[in-house]
N, CA, C and O atoms as a Maestro MAE file, in Angstrom:
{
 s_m_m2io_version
 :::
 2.0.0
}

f_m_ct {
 s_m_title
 :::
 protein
 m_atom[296] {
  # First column is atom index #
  i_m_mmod_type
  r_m_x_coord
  r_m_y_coord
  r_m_z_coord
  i_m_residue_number
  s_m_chain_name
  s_m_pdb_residue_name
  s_m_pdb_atom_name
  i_m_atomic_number
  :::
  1 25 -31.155 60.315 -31.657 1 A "UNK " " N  " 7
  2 3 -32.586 60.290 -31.482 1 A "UNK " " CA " 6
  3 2 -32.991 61.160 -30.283 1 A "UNK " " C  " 6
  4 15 -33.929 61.956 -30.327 1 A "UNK " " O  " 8
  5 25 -32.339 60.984 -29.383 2 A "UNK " " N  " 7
  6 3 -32.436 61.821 -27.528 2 A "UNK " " CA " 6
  7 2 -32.299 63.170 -28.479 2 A "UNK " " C  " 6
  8 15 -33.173 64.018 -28.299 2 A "UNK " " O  " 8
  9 25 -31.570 63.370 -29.193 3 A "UNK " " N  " 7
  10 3 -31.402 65.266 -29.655 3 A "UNK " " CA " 6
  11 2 -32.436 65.955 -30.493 3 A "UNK " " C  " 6
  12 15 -32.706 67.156 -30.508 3 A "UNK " " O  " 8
  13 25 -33.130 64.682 -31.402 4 A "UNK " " N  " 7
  14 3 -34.161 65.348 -32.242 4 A "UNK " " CA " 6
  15 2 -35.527 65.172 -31.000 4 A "UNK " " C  " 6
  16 15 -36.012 66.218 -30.569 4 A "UNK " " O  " 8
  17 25 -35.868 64.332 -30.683 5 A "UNK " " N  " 7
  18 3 -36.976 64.427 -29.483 5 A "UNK " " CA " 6
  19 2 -36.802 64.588 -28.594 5 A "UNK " " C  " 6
  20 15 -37.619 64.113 -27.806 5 A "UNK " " O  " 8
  21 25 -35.553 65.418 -27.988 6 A "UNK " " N  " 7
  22 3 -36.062 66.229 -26.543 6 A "UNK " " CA " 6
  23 2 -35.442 67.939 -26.561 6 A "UNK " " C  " 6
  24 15 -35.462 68.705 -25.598 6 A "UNK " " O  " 8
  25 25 -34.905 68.240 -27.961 7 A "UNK " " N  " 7
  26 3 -34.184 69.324 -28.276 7 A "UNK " " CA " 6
  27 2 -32.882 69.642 -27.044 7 A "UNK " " C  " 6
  28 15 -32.869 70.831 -26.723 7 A "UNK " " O  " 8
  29 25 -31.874 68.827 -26.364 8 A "UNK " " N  " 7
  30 3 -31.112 69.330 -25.957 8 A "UNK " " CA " 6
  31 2 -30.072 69.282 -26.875 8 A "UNK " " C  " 6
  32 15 -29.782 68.718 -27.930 8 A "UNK " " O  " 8
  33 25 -29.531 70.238 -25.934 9 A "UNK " " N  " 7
  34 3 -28.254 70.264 -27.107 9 A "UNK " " CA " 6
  35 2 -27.155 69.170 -27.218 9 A "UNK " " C  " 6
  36 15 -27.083 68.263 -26.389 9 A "UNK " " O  " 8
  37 25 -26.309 69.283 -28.257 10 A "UNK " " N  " 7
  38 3 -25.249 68.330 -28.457 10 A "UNK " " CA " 6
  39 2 -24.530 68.294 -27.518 10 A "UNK " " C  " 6
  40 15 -24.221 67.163 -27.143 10 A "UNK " " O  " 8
  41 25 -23.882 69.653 -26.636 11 A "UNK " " N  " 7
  42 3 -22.720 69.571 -25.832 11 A "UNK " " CA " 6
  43 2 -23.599 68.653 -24.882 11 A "UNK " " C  " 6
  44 15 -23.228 67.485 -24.757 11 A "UNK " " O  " 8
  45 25 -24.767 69.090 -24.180 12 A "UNK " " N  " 7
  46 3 -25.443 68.608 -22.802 12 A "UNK " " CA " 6
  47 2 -25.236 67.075 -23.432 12 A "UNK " " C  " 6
  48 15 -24.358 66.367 -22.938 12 A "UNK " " O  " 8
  49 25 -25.824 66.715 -24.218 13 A "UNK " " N  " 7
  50 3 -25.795 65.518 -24.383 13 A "UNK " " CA " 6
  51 2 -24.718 64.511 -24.046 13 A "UNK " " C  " 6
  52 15 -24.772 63.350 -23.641 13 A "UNK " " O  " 8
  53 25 -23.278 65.694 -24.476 14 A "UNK " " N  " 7
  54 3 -22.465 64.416 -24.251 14 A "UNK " " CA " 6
  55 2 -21.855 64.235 -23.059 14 A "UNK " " C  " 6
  56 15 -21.056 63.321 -22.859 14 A "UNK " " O  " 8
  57 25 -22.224 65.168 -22.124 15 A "UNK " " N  " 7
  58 3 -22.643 65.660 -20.583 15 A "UNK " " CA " 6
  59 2 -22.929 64.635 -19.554 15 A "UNK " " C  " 6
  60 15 -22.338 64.306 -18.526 15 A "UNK " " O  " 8
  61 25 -24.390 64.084 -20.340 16 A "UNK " " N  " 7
  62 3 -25.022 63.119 -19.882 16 A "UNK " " CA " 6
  63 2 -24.321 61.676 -19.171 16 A "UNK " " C  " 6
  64 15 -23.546 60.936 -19.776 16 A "UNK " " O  " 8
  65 25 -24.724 61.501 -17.943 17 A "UNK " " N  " 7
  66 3 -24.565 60.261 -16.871 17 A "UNK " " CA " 6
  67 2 -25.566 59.550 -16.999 17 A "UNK " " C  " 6
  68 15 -26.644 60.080 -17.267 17 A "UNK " " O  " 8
  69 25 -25.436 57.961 -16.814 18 A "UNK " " N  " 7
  70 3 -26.602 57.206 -16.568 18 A "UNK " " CA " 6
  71 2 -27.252 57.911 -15.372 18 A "UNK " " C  " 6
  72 15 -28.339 58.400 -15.679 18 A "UNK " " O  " 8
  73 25 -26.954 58.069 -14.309 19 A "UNK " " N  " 7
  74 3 -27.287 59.012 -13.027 19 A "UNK " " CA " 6
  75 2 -28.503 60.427 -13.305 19 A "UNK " " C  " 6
  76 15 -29.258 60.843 -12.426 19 A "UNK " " O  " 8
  77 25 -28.434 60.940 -14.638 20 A "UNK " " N  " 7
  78 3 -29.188 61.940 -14.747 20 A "UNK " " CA " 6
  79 2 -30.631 61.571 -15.444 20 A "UNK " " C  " 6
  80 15 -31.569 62.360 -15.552 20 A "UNK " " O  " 8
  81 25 -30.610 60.022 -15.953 21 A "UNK " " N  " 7
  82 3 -31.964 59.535 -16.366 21 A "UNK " " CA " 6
  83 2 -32.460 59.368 -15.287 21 A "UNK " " C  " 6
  84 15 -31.891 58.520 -14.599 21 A "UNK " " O  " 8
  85 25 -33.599 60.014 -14.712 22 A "UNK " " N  " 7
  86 3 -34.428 59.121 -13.819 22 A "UNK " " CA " 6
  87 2 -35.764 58.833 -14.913 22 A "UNK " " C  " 6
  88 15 -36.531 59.641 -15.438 22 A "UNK " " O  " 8
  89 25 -35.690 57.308 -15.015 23 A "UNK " " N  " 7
  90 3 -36.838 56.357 -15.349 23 A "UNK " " CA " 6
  91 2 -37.935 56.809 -14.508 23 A "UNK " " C  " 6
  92 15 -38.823 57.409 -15.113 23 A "UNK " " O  " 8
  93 25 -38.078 56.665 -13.292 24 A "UNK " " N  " 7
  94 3 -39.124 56.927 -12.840 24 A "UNK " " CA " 6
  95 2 -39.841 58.020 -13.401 24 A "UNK " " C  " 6
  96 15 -40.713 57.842 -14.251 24 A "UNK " " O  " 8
  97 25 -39.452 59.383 -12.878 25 A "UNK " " N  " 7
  98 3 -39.798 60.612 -13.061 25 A "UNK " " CA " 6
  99 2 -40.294 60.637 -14.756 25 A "UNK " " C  " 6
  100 15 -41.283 61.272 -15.121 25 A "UNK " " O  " 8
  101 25 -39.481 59.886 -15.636 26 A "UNK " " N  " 7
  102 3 -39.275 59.978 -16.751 26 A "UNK " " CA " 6
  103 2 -38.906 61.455 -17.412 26 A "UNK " " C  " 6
  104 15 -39.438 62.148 -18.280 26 A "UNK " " O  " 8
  105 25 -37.718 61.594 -16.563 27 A "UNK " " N  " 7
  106 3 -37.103 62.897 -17.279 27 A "UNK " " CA " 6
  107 2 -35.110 62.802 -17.533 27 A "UNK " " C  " 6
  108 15 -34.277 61.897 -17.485 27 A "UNK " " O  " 8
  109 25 -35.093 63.716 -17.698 28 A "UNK " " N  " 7
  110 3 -33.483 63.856 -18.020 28 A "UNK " " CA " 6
  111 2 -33.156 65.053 -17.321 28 A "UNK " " C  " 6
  112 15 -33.534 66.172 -17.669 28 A "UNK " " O  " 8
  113 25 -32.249 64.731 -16.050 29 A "UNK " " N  " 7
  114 3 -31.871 66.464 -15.751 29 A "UNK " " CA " 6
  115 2 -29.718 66.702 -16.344 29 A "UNK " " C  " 6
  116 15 -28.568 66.264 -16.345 29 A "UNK " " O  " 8
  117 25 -30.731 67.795 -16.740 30 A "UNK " " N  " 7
  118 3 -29.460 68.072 -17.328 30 A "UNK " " CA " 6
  119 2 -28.473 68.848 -16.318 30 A "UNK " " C  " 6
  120 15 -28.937 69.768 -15.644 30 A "UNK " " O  " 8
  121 25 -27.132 68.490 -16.209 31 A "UNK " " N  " 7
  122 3 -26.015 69.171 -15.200 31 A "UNK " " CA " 6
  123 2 -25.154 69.915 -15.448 31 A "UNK " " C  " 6
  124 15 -24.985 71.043 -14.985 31 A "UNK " " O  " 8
  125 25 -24.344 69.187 -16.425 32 A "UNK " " N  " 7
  126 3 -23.262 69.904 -17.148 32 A "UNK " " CA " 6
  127 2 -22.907 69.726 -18.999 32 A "UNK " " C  " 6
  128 15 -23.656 69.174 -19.805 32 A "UNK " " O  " 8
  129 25 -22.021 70.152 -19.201 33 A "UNK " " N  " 7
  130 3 -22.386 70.178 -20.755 33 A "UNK " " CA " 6
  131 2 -20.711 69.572 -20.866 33 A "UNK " " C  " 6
  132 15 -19.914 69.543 -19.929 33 A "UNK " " O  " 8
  133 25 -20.440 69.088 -22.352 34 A "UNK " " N  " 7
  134 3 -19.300 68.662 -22.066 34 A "UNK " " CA " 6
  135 2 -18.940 69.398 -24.084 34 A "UNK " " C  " 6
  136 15 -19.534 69.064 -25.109 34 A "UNK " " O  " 8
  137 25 -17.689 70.504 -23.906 35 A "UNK " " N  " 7
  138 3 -17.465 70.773 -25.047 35 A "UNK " " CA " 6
  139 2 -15.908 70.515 -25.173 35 A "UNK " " C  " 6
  140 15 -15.088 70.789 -24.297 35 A "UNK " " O  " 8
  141 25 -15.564 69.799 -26.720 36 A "UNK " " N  " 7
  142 3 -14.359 69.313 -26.808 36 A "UNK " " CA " 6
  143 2 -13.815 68.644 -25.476 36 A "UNK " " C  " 6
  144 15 -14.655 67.811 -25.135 36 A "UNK " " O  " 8
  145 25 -13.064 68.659 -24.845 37 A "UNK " " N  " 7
  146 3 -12.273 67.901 -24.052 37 A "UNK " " CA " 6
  147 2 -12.651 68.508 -22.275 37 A "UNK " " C  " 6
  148 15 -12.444 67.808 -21.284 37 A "UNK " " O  " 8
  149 25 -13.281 70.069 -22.223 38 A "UNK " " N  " 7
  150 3 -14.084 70.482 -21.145 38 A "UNK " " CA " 6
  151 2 -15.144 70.259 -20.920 38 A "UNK " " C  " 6
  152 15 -15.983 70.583 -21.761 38 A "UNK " " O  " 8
  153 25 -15.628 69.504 -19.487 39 A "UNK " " N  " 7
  154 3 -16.635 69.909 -18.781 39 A "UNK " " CA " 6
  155 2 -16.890 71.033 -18.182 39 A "UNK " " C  " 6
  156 15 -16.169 71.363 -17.240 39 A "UNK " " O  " 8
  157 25 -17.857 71.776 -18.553 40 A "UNK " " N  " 7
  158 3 -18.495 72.541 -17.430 40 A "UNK " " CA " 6
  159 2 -19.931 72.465 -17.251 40 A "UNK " " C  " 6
  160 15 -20.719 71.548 -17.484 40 A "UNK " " O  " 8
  161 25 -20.134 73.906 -16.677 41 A "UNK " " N  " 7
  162 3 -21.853 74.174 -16.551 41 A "UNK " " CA " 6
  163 2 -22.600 73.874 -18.040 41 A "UNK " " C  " 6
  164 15 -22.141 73.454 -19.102 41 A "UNK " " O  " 8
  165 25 -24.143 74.333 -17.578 42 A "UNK " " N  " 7
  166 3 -24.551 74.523 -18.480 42 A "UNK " " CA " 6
  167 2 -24.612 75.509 -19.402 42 A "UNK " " C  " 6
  168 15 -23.698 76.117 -18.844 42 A "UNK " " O  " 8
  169 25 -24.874 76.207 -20.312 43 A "UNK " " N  " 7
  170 3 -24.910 77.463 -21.267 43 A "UNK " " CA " 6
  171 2 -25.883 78.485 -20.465 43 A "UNK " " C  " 6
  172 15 -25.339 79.451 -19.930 43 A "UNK " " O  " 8
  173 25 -27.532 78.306 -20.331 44 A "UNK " " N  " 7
  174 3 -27.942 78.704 -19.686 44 A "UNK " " CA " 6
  175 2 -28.829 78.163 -18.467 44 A "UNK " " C  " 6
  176 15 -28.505 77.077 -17.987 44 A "UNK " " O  " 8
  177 25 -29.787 78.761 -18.005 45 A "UNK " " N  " 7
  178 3 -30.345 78.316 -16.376 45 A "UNK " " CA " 6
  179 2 -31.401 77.811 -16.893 45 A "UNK " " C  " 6
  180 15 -31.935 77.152 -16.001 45 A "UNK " " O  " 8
  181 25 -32.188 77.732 -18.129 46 A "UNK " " N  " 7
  182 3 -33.319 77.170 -18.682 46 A "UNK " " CA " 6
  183 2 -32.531 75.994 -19.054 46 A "UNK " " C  " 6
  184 15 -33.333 75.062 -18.997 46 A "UNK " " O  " 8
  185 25 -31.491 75.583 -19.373 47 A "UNK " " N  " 7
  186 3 -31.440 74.611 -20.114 47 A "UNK " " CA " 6
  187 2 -31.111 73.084 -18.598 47 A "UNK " " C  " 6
  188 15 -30.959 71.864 -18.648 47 A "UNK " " O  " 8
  189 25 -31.146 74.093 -17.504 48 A "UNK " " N  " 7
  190 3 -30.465 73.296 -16.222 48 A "UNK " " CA " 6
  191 2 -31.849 72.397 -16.272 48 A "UNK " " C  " 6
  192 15 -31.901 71.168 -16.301 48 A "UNK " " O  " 8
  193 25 -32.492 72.934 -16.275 49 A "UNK " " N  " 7
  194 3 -34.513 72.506 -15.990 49 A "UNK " " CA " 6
  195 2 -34.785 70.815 -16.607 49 A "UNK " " C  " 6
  196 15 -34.578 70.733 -17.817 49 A "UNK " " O  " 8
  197 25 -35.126 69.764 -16.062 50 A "UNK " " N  " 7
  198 3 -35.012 68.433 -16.173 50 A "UNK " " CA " 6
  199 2 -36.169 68.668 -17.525 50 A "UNK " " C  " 6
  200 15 -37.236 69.279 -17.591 50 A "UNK " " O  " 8
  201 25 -35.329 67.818 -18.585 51 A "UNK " " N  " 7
  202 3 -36.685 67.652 -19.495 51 A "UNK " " CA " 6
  203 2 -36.939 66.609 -19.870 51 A "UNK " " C  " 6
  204 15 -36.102 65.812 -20.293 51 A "UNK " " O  " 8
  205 25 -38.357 66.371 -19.776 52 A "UNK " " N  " 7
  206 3 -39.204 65.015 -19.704 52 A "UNK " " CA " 6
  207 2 -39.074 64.385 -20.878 52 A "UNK " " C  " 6
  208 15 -38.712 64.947 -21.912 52 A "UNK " " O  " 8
  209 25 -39.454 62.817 -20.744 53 A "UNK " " N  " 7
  210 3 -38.777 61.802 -21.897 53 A "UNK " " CA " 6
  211 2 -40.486 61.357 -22.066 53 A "UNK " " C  " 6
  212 15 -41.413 61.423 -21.258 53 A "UNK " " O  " 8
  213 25 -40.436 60.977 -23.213 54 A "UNK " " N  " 7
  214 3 -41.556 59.996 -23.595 54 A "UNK " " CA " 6
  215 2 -41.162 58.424 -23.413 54 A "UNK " " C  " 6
  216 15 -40.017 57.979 -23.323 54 A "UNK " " O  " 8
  217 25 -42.041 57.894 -23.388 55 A "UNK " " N  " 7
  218 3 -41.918 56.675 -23.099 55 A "UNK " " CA " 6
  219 2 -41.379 55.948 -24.127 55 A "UNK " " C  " 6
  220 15 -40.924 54.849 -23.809 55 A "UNK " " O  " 8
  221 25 -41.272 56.453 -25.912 56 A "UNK " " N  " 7
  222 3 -40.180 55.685 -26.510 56 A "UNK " " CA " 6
  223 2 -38.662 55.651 -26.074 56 A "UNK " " C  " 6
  224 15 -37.873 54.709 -26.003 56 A "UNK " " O  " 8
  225 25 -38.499 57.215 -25.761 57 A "UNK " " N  " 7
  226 3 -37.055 57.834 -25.422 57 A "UNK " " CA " 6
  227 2 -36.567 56.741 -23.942 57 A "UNK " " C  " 6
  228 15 -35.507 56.125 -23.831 57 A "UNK " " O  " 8
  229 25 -37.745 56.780 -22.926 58 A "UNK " " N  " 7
  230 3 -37.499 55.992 -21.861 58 A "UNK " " CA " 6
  231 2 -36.753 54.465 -22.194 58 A "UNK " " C  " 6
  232 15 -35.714 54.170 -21.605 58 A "UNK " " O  " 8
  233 25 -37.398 53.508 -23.215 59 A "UNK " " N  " 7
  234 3 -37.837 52.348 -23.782 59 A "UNK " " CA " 6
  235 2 -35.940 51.928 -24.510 59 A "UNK " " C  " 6
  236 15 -35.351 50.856 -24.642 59 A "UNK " " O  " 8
  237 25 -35.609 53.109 -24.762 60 A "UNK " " N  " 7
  238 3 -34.577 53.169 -25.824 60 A "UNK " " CA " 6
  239 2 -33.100 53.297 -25.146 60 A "UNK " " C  " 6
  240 15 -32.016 52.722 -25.247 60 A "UNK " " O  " 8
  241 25 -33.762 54.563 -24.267 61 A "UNK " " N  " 7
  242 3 -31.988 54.554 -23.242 61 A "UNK " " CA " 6
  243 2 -32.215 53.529 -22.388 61 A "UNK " " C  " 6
  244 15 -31.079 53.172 -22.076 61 A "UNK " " O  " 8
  245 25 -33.268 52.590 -21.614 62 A "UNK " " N  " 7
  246 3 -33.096 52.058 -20.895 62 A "UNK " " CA " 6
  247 2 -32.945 50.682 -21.020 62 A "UNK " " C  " 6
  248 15 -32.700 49.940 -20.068 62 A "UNK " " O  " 8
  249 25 -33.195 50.044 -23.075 63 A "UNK " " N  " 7
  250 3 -32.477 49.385 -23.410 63 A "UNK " " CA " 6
  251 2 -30.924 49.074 -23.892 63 A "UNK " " C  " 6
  252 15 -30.403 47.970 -24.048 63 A "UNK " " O  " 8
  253 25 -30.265 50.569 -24.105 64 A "UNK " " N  " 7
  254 3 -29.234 51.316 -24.006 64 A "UNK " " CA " 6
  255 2 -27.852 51.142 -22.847 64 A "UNK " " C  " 6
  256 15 -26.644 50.910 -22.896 64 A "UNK " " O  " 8
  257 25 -28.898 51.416 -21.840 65 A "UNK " " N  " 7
  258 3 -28.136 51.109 -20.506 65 A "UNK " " CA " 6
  259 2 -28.063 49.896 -20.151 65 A "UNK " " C  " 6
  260 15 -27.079 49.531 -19.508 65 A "UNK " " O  " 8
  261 25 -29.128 48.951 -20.499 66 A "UNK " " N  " 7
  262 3 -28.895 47.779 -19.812 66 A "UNK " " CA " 6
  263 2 -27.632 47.199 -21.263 66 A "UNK " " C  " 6
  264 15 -27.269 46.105 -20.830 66 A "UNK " " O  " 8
  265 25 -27.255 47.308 -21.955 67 A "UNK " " N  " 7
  266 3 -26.535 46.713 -23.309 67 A "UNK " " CA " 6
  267 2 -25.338 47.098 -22.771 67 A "UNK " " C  " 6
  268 15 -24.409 46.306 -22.932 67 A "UNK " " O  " 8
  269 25 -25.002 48.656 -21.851 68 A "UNK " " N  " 7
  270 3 -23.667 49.460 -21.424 68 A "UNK " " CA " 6
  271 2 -23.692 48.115 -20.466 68 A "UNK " " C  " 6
  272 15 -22.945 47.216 -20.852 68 A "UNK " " O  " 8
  273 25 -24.523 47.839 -19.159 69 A "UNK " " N  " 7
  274 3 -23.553 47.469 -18.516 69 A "UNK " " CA " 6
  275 2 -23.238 46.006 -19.038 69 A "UNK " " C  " 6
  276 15 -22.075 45.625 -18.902 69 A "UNK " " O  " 8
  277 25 -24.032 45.262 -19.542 70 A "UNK " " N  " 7
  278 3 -23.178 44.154 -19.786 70 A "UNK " " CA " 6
  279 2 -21.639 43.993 -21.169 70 A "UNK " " C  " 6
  280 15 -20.849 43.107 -21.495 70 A "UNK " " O  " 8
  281 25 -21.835 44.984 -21.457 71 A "UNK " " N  " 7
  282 3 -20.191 45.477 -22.096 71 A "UNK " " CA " 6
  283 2 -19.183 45.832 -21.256 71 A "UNK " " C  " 6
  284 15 -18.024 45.575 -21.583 71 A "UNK " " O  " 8
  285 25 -19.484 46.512 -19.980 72 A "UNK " " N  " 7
  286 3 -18.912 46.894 -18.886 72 A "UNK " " CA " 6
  287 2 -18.476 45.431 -17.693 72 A "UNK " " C  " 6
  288 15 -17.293 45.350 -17.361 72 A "UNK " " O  " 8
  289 25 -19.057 44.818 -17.368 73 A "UNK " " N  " 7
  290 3 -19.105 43.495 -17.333 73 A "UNK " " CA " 6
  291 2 -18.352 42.253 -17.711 73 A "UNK " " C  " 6
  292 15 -18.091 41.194 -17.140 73 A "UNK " " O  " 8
  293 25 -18.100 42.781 -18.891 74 A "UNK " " N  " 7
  294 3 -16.981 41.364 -20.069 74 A "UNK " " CA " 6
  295 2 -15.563 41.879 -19.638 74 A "UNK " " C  " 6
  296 15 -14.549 41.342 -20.084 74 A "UNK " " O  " 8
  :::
 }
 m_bond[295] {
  # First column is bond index #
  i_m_from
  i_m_to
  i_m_order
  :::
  1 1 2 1
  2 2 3 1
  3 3 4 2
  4 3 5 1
  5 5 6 1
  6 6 7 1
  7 7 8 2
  8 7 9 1
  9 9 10 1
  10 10 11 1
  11 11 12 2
  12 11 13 1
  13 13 14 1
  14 14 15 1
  15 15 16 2
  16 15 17 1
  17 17 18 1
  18 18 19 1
  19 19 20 2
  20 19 21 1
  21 21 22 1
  22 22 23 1
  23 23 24 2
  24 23 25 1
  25 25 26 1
  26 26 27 1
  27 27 28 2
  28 27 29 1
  29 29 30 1
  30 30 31 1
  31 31 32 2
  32 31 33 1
  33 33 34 1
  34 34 35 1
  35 35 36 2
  36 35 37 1
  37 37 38 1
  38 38 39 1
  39 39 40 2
  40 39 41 1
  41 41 42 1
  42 42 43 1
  43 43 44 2
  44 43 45 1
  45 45 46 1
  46 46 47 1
  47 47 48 2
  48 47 49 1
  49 49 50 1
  50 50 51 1
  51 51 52 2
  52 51 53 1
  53 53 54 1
  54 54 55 1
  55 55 56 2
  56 55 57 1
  57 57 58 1
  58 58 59 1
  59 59 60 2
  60 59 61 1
  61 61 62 1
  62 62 63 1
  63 63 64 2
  64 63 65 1
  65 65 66 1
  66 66 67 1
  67 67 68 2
  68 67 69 1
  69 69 70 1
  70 70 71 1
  71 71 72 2
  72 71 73 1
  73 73 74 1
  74 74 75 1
  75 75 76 2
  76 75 77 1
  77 77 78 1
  78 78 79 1
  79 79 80 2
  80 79 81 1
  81 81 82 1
  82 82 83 1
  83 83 84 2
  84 83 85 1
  85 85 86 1
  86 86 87 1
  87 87 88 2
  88 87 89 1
  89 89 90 1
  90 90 91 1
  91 91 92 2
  92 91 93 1
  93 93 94 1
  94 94 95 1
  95 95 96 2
  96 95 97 1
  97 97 98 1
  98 98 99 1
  99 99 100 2
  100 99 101 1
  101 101 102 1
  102 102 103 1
  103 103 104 2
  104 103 105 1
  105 105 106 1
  106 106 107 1
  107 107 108 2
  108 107 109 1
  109 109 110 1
  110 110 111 1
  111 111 112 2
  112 111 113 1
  113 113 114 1
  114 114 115 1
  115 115 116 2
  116 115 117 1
  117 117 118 1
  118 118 119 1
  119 119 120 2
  120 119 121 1
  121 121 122 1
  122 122 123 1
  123 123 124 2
  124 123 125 1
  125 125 126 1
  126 126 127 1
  127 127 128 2
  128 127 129 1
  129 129 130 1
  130 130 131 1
  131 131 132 2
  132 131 133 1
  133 133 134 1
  134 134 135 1
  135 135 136 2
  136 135 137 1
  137 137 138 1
  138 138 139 1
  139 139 140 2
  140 139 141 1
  141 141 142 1
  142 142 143 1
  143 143 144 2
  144 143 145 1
  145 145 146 1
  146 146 147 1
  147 147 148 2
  148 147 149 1
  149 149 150 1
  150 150 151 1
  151 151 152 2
  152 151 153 1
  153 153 154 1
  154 154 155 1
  155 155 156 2
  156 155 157 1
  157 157 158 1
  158 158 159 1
  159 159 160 2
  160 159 161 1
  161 161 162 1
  162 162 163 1
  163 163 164 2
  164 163 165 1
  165 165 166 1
  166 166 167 1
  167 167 168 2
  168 167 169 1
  169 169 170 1
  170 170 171 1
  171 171 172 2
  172 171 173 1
  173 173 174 1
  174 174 175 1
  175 175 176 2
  176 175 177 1
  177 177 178 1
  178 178 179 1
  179 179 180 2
  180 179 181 1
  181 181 182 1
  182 182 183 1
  183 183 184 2
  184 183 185 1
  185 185 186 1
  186 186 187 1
  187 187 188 2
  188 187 189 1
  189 189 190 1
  190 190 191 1
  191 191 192 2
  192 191 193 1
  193 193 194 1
  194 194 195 1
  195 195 196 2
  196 195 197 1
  197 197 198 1
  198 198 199 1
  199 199 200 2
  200 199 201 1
  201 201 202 1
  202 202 203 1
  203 203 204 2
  204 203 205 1
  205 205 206 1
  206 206 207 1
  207 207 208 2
  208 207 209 1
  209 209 210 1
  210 210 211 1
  211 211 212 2
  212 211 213 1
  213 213 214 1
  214 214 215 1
  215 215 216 2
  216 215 217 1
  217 217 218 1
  218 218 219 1
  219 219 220 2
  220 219 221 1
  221 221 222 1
  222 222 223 1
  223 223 224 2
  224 223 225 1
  225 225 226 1
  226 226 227 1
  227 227 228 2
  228 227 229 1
  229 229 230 1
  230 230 231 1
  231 231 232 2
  232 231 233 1
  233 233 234 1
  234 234 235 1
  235 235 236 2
  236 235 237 1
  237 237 238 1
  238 238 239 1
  239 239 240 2
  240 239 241 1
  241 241 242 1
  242 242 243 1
  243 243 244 2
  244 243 245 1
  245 245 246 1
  246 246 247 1
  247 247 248 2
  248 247 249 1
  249 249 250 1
  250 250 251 1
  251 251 252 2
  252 251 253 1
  253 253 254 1
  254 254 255 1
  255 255 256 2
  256 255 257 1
  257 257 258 1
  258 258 259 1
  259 259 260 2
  260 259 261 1
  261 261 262 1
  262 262 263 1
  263 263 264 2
  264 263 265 1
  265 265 266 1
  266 266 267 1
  267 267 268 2
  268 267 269 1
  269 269 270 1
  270 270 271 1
  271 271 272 2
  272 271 273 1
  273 273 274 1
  274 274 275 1
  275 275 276 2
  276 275 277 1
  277 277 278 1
  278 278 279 1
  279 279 280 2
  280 279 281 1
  281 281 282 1
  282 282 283 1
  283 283 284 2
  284 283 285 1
  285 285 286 1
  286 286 287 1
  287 287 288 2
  288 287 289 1
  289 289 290 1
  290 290 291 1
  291 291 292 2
  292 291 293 1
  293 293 294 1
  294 294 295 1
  295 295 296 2
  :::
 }
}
């Protein structure tokens, strides 16, 4: 759902840290990209640029996260 409504890409996605949602801001900054079994950068310098969440997207990872940590937890 995060890939069809905010167009990042697949690698960034799987990139993604709880650390790079800021709720507040309501954005996603993107850091690094993660392809096959490497992390690195990103592809390009536009894609570094934090992109903003709607408030379903907010609603969804941040029911998301709270579900991670209590799996993390047990």
């Amino acid at each position: 759902m995060t890939d069809a409504l905010t167009g990042i890409r697949q690698s960034e996605l799987r990139g993604l840290k709880w650390e790079d949602v800021d709720f507040i801001r309501c954005e996603i900054n993107i850091v690094r990209s993660v392809v096959g079994n490497d992390v690195g950068t990103c592809k390009t310098e536009a894609s570094r640029k934090p992109v903003p969440m709607d408030e379903h997207i907010a609603q969804v990872l941040m029911a998301w996260r709270q579900e991670s940590v209590l799996h993390e937890a047990r």
